[in-house]
N, CA, C and O atoms as CSV, one atom per row, in Angstrom:
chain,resi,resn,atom,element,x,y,z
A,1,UNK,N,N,-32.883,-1.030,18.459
A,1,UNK,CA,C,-32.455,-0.992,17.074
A,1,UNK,C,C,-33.102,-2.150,16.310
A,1,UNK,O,O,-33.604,-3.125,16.869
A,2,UNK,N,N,-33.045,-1.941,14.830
A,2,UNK,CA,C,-34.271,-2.413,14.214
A,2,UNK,C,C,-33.231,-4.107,13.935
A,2,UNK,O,O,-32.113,-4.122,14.450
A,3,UNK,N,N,-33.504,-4.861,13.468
A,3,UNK,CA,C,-32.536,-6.561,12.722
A,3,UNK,C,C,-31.652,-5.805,11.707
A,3,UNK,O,O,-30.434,-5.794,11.531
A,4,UNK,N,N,-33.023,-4.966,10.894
A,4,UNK,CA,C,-32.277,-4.803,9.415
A,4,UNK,C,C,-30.868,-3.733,10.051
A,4,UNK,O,O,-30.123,-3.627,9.078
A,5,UNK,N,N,-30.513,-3.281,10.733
A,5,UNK,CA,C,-29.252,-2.320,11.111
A,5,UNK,C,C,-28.068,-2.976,11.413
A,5,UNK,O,O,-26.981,-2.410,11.299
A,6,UNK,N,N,-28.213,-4.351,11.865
A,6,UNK,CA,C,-27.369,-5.302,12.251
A,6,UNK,C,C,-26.886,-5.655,11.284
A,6,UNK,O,O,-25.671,-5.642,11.084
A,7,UNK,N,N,-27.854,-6.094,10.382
A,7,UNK,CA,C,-27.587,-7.065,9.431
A,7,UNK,C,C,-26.519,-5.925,8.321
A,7,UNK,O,O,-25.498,-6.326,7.763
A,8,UNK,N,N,-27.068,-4.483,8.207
A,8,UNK,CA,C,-25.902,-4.093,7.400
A,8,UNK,C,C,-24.639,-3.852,8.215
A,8,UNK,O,O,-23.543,-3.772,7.661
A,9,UNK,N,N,-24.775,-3.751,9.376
A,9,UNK,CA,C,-23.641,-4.000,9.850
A,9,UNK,C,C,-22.513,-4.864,9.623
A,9,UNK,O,O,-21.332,-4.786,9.285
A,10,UNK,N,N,-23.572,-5.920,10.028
A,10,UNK,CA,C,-22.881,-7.209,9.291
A,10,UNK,C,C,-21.912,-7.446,8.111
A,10,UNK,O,O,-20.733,-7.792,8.036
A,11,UNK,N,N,-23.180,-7.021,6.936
A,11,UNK,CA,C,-21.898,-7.087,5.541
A,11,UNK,C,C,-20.967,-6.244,5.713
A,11,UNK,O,O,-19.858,-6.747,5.536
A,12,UNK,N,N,-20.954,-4.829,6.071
A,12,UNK,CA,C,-20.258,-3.869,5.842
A,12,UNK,C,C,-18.729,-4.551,6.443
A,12,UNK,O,O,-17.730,-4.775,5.758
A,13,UNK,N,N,-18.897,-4.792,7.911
A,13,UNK,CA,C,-17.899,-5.272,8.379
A,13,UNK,C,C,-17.360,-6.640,7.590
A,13,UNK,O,O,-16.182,-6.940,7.396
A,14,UNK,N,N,-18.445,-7.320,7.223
A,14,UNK,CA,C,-17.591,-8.703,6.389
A,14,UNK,C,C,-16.761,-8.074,5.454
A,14,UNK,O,O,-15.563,-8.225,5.696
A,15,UNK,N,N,-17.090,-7.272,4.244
A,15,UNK,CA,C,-16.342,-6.865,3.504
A,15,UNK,C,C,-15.234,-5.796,3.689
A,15,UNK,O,O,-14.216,-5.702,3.004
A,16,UNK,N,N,-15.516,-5.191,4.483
A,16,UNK,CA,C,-14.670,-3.971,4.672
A,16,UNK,C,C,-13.519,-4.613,5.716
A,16,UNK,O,O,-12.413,-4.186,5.383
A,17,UNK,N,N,-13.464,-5.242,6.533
A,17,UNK,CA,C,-12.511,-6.464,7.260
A,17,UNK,C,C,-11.717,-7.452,6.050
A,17,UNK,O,O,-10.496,-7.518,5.909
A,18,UNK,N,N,-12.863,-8.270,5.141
A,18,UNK,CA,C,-12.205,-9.379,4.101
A,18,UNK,C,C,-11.229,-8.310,2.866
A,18,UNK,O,O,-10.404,-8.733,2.056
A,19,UNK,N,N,-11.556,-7.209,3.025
A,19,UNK,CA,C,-10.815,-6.998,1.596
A,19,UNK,C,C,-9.772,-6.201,2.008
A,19,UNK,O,O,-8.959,-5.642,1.271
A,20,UNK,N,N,-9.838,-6.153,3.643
A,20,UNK,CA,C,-8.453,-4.667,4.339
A,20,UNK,C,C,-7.110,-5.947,4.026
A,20,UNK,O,O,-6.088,-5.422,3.587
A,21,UNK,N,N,-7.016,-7.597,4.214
A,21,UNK,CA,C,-6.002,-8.149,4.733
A,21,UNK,C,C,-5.629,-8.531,3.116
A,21,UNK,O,O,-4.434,-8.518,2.822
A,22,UNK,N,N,-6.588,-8.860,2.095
A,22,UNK,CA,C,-5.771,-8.671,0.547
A,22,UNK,C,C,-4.976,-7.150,0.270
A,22,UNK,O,O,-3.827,-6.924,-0.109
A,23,UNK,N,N,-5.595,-6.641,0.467
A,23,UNK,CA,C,-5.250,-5.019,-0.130
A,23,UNK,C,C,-3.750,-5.035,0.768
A,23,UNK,O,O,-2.870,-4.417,0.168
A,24,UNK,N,N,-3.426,-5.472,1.741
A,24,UNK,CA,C,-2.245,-4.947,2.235
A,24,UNK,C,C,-1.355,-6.348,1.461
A,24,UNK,O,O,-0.334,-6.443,0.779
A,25,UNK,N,N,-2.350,-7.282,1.986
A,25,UNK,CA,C,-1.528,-8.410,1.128
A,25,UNK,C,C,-0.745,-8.558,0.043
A,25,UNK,O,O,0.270,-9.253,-0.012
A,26,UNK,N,N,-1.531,-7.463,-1.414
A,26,UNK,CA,C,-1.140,-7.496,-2.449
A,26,UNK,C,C,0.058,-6.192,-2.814
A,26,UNK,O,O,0.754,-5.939,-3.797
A,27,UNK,N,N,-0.142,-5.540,-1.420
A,27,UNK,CA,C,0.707,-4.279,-1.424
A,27,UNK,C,C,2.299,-4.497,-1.102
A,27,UNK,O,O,3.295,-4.001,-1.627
A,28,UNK,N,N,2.149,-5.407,-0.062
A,28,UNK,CA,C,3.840,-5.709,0.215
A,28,UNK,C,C,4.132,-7.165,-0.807
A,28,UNK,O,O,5.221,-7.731,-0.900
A,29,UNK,N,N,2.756,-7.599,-1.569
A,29,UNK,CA,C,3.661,-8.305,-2.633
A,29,UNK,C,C,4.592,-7.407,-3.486
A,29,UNK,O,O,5.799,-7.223,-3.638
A,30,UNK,N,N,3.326,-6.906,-4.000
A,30,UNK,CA,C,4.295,-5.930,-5.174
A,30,UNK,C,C,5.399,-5.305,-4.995
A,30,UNK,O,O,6.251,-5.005,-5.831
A,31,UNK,N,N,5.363,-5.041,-3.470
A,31,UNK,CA,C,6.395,-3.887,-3.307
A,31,UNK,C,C,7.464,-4.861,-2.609
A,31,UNK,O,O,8.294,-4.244,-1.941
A,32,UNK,N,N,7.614,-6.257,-2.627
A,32,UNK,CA,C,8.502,-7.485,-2.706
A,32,UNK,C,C,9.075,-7.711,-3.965
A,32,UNK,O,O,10.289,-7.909,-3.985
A,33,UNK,N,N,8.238,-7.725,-5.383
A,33,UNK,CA,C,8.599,-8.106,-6.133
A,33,UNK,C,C,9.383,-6.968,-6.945
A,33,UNK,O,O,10.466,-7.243,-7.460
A,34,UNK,N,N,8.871,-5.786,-7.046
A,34,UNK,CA,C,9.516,-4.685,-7.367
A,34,UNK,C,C,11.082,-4.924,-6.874
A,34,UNK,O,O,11.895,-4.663,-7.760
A,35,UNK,N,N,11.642,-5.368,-5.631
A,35,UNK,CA,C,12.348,-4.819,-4.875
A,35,UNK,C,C,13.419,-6.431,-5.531
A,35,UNK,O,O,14.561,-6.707,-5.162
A,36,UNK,N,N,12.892,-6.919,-6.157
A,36,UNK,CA,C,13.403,-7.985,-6.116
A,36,UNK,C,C,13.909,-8.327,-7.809
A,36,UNK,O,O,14.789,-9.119,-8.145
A,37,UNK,N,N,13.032,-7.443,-8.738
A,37,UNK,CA,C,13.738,-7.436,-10.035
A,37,UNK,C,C,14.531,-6.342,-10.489
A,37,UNK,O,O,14.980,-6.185,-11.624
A,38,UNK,N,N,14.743,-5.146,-8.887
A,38,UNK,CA,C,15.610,-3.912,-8.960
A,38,UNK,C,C,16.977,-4.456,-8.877
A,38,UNK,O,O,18.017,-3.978,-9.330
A,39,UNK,N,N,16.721,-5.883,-8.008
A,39,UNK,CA,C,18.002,-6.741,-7.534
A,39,UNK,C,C,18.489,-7.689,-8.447
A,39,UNK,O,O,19.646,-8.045,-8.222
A,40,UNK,N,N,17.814,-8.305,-9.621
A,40,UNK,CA,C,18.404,-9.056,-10.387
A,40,UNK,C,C,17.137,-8.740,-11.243
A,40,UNK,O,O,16.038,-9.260,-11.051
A,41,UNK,N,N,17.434,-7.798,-12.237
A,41,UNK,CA,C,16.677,-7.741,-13.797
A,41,UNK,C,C,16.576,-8.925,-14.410
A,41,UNK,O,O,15.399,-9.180,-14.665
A,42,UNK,N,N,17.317,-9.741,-14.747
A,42,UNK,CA,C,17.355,-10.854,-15.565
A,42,UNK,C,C,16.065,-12.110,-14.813
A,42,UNK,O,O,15.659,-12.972,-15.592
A,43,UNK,N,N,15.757,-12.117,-13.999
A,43,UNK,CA,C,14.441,-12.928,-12.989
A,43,UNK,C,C,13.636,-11.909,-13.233
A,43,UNK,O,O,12.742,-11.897,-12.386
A,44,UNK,N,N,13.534,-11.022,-14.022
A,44,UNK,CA,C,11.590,-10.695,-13.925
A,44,UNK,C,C,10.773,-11.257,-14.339
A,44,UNK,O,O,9.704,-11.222,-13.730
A,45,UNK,N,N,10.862,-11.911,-15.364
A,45,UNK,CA,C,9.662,-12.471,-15.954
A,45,UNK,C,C,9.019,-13.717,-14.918
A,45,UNK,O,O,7.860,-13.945,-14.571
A,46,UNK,N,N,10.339,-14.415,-14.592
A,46,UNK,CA,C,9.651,-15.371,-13.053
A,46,UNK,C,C,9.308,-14.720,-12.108
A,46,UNK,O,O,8.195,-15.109,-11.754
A,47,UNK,N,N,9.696,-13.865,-11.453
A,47,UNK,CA,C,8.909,-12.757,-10.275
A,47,UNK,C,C,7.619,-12.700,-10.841
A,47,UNK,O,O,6.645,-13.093,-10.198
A,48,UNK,N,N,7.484,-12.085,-12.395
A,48,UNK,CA,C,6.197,-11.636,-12.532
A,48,UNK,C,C,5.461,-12.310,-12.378
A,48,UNK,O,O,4.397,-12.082,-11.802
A,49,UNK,N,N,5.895,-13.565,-12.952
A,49,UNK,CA,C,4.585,-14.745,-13.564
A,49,UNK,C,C,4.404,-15.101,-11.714
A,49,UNK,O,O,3.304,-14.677,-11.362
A,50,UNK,N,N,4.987,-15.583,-10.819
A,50,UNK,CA,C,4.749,-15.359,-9.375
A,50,UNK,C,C,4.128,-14.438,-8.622
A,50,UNK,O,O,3.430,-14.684,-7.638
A,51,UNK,N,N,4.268,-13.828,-8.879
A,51,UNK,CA,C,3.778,-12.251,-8.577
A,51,UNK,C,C,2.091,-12.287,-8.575
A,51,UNK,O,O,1.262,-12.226,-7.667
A,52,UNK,N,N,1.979,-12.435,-10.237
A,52,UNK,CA,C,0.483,-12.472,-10.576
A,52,UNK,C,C,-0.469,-13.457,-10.251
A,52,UNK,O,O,-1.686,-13.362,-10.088
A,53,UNK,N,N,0.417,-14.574,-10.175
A,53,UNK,CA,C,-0.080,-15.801,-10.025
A,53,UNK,C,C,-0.799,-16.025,-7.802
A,53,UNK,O,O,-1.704,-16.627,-7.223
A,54,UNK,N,N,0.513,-14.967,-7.368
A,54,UNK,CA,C,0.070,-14.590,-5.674
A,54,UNK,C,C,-1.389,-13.454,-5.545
A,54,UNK,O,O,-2.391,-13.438,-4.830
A,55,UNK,N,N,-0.988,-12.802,-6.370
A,55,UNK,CA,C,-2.141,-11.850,-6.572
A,55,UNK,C,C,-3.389,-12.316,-6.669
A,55,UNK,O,O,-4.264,-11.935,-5.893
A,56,UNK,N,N,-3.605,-13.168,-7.606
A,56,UNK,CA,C,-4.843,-13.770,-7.988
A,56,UNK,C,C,-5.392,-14.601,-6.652
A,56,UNK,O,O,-6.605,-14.511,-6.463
A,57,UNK,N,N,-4.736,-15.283,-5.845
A,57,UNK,CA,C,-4.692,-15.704,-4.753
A,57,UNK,C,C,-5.227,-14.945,-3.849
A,57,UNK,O,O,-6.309,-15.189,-3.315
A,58,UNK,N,N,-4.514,-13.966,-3.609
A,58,UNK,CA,C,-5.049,-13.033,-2.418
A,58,UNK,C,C,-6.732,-12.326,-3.029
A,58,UNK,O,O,-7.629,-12.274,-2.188
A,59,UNK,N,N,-6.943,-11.979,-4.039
A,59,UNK,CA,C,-7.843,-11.348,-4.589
A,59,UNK,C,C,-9.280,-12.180,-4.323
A,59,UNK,O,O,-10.410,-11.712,-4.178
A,60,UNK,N,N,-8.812,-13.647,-4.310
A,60,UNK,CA,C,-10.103,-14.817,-4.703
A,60,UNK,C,C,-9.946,-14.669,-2.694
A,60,UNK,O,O,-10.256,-15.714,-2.121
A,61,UNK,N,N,-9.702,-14.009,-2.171
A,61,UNK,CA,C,-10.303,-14.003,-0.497
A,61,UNK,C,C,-11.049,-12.517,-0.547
A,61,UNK,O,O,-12.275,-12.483,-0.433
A,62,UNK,N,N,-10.528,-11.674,-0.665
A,62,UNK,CA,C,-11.261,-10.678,-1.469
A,62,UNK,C,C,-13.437,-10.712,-2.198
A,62,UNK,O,O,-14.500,-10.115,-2.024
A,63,UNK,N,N,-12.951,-11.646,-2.848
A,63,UNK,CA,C,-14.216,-12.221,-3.717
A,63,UNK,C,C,-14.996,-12.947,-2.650
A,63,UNK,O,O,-16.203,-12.801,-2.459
A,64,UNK,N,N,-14.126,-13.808,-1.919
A,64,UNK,CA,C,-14.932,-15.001,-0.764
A,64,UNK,C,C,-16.372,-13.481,0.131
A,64,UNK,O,O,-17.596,-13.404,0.022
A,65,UNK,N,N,-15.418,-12.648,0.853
A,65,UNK,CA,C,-15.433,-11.468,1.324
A,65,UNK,C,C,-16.917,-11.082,1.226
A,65,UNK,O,O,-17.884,-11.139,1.987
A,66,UNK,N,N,-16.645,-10.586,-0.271
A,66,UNK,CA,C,-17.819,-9.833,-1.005
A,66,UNK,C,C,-19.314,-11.035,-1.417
A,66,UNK,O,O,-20.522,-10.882,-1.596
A,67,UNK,N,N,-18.379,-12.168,-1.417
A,67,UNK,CA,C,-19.969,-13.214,-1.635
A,67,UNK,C,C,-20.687,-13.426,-0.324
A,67,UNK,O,O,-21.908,-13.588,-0.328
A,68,UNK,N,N,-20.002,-13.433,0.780
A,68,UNK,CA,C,-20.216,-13.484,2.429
A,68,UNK,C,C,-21.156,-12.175,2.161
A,68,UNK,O,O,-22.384,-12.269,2.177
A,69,UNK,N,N,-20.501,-10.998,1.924
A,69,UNK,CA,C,-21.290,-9.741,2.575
A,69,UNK,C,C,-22.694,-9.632,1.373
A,69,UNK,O,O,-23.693,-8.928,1.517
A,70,UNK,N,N,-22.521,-10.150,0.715
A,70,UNK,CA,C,-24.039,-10.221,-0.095
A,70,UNK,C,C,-24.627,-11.431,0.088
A,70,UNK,O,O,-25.625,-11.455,-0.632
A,71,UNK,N,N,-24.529,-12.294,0.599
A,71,UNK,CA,C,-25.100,-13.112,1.845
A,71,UNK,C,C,-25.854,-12.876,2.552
A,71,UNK,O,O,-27.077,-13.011,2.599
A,72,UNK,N,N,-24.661,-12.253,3.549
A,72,UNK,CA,C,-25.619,-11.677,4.920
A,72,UNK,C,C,-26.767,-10.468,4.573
A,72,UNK,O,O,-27.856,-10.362,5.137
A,73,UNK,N,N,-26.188,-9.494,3.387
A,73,UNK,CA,C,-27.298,-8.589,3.129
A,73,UNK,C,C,-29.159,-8.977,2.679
A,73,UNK,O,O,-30.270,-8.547,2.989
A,74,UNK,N,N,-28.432,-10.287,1.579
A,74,UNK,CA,C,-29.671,-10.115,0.641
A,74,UNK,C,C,-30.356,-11.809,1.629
A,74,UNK,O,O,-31.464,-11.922,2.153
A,75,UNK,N,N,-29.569,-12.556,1.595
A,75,UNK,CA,C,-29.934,-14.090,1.977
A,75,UNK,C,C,-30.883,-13.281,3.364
A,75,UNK,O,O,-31.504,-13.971,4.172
């Protein structure tokens, strides 16, 4: 097998691995925070602003992910 087959190997798996553990990450946030202003309405706006503020978090590993796998592709 040829380098270049590896090497997309490579990204594919960097990204498709870096963005599986946000995506679930951001899934049982939401579906935390949902569960949590069903329980006291009057705390949403702090859930939210938490919420978004976790999101953005998980997302910027996400991004790390995708700068790695265009790395290994193009570098």
């Amino acid at each position: 097998m040829e380098p270049e087959t590896f090497t997309n190997l490579a990204a594919a798996l960097a990204i498709g691995l870096g963005a599986l553990g946000p995506g679930l990450g951001i899934g049982i946030l939401a579906a935390k925070a949902m569960e949590g202003i069903a329980r006291n309405p009057e705390a949403a706006p702090q859930i939210q602003t938490a919420m978004i503020l976790a999101i953005a978090f998980a997302e910027a590993v996400a991004i790390y992910a995708l700068v790695v796998a265009l790395m290994i592709k193009f570098v």
